[in-house]
VODRENPA-811339 format. One record per residue (C-alpha): residue number from 1; x, y, z. Coordinates in steps of 0.25 Angstrom, whole numbers, m for minus. Layout:
<rs>
+-----+-------+-------+-------+
:  nr :     X :     Y :     Z :
+-----+-------+-------+-------+
: NUM :     X :     Y :     Z :
...
+-----+-------+-------+-------+
</rs>
This chain:
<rs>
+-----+-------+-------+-------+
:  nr :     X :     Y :     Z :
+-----+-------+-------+-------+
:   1 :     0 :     0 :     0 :
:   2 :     5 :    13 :    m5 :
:   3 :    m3 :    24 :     4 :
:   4 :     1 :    31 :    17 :
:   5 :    m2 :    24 :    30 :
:   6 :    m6 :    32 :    42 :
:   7 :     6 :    28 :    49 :
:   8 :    15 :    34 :    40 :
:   9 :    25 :    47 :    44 :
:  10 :    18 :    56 :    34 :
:  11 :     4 :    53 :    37 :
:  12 :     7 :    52 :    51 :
:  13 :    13 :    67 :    50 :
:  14 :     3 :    72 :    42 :
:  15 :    m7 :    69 :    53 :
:  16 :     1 :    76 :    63 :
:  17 :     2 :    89 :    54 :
:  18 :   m12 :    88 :    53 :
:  19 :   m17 :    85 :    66 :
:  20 :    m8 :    95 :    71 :
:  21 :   m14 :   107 :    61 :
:  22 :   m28 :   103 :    66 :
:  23 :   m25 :   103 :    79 :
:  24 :   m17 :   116 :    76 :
:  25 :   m30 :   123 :    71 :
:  26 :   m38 :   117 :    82 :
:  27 :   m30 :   123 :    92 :
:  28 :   m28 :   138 :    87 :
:  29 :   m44 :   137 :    84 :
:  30 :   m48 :   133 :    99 :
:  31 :   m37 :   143 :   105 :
:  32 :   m38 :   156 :    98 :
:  33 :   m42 :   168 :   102 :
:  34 :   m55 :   171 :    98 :
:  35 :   m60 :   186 :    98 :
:  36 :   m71 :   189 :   109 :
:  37 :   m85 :   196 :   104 :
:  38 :   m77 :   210 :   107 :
:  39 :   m66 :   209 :    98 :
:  40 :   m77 :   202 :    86 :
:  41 :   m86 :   213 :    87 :
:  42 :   m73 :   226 :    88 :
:  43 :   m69 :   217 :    74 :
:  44 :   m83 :   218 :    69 :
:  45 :   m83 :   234 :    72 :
:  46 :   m69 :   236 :    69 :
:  47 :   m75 :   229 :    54 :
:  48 :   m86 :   237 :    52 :
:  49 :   m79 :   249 :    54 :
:  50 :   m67 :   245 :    44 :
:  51 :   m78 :   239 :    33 :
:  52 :   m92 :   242 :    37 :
:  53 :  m101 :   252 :    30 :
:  54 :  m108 :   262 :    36 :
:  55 :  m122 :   267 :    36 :
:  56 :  m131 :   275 :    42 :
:  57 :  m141 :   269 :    54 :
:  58 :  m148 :   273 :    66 :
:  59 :  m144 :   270 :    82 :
:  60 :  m157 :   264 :    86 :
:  61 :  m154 :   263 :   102 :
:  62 :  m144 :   257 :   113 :
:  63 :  m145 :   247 :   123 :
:  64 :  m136 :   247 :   136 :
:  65 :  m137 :   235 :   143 :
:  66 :  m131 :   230 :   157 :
:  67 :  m121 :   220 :   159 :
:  68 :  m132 :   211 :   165 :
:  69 :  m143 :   215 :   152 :
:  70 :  m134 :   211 :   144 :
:  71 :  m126 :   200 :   150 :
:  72 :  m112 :   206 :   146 :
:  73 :  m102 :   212 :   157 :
:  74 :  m102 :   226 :   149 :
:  75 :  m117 :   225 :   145 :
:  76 :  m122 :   229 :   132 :
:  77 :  m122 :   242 :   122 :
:  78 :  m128 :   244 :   111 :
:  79 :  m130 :   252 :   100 :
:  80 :  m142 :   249 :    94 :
:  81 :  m145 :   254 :    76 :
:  82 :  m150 :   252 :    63 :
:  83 :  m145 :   254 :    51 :
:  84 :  m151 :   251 :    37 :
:  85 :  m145 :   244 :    25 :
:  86 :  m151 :   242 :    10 :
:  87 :  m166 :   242 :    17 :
:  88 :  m162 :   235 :    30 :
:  89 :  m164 :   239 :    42 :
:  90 :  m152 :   233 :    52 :
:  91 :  m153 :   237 :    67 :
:  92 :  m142 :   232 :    74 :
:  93 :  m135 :   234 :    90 :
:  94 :  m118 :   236 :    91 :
:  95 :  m115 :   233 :   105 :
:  96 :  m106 :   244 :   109 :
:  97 :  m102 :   240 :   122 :
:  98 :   m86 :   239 :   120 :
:  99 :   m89 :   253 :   113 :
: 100 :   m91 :   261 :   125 :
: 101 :   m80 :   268 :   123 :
: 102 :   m83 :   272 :   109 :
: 103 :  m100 :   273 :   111 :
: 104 :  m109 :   277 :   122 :
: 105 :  m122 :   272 :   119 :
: 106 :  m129 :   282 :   126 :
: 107 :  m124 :   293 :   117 :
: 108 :  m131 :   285 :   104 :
: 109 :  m141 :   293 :   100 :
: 110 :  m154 :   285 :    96 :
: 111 :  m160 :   285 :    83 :
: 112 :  m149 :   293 :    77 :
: 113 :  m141 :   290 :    66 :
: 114 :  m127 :   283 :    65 :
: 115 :  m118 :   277 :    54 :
: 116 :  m118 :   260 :    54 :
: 117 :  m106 :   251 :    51 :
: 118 :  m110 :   240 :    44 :
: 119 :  m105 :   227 :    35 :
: 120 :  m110 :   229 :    21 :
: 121 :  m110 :   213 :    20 :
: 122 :  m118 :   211 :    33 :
: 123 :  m127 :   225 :    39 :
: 124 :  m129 :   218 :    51 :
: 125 :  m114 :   219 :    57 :
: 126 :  m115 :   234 :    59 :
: 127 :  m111 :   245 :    69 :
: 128 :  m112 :   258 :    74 :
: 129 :   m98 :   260 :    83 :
: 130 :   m85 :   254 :    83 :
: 131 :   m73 :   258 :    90 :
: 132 :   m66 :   267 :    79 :
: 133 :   m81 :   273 :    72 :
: 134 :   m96 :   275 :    75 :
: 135 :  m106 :   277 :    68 :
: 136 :  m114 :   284 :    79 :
: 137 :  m117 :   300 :    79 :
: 138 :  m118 :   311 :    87 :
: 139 :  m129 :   317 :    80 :
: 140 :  m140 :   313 :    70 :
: 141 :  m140 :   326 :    59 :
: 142 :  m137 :   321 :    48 :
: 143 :  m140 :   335 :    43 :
: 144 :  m134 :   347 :    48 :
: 145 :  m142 :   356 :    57 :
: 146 :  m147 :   370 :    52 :
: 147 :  m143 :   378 :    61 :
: 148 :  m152 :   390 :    65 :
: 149 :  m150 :   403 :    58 :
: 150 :  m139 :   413 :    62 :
: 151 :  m146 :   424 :    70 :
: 152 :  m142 :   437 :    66 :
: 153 :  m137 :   448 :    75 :
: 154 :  m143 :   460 :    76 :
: 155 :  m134 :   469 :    81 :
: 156 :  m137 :   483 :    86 :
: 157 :  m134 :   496 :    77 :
: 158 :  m121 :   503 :    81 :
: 159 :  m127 :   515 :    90 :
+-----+-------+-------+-------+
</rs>
């Protein structure tokens, strides 16, 4: 018989190599470092803001809940807005907790305007603050205000 038999040095080696890549693999896959909810959502903001489009929507109304409301140790803020996109009506929440220092939801101003980050290929994954832009504003003119007329002076003849 001509073919190879297990116990043969290349076969046996071969094994060996392949065993050890699996087992290799195996290993690096159950000891990595997987990223925590945190660091997955700042890499969805820090994604929309290189790459998202941006449109106009509507903060709708915040929610501030306590740590035992909401089951978390920080508790839970929100942001709550609608955006609309090609006859669509999204409304959506961005949990700003980790964004104290960049949002206070108590300065939001409900029902006035702000720009939306979204992904073109899903509308969905949207947000309206990250920790290098906003799309929240101070004011909702979108035109400028007329100011009153100049009042003119009378001043008194020289006596």
């Amino acid at each position: 018989m001509n073919g190879l038999s297990l116990r043969e040095p290349q076969v046996l080696g071969a094994l060996a190599a392949v065993g050890l890549c699996i087992g290799g693999a195996v290993a690096w896959y159950t000891m990595r470092k997987r990223p925590s909810e945190e660091e997955l959502e700042k890499a969805r903001r820090e994604e929309l803001v290189k790459s998202g489009r941006i449109i106009d929507g509507t903060v709708i109304d915040i929610s501030d809940l306590t740590p035992h409301e909401s089951g978390r140790p920080n508790g839970l803020r929100l942001i709550l807005y609608k955006y609309e996109i090609a006859g669509v009506v999204y409304e959506c929440s961005q949990d700003v907790t980790l964004l104290q220092e960049h949002v206070d939801i108590y300065d939001c101003r409900l029902g006035f305007p702000c720009s939306v980050r979204y992904d073109p290929h899903r509308p969905v994954n949207s947000i309206i603050v990250a920790e290098n832009w906003s799309g929240l504003r101070d004011t909702a003119n979108s035109v400028p205000i007329r100011r009153p007329p100049r009042k003119t002076r009378v001043t008194a003849p020289y006596l």
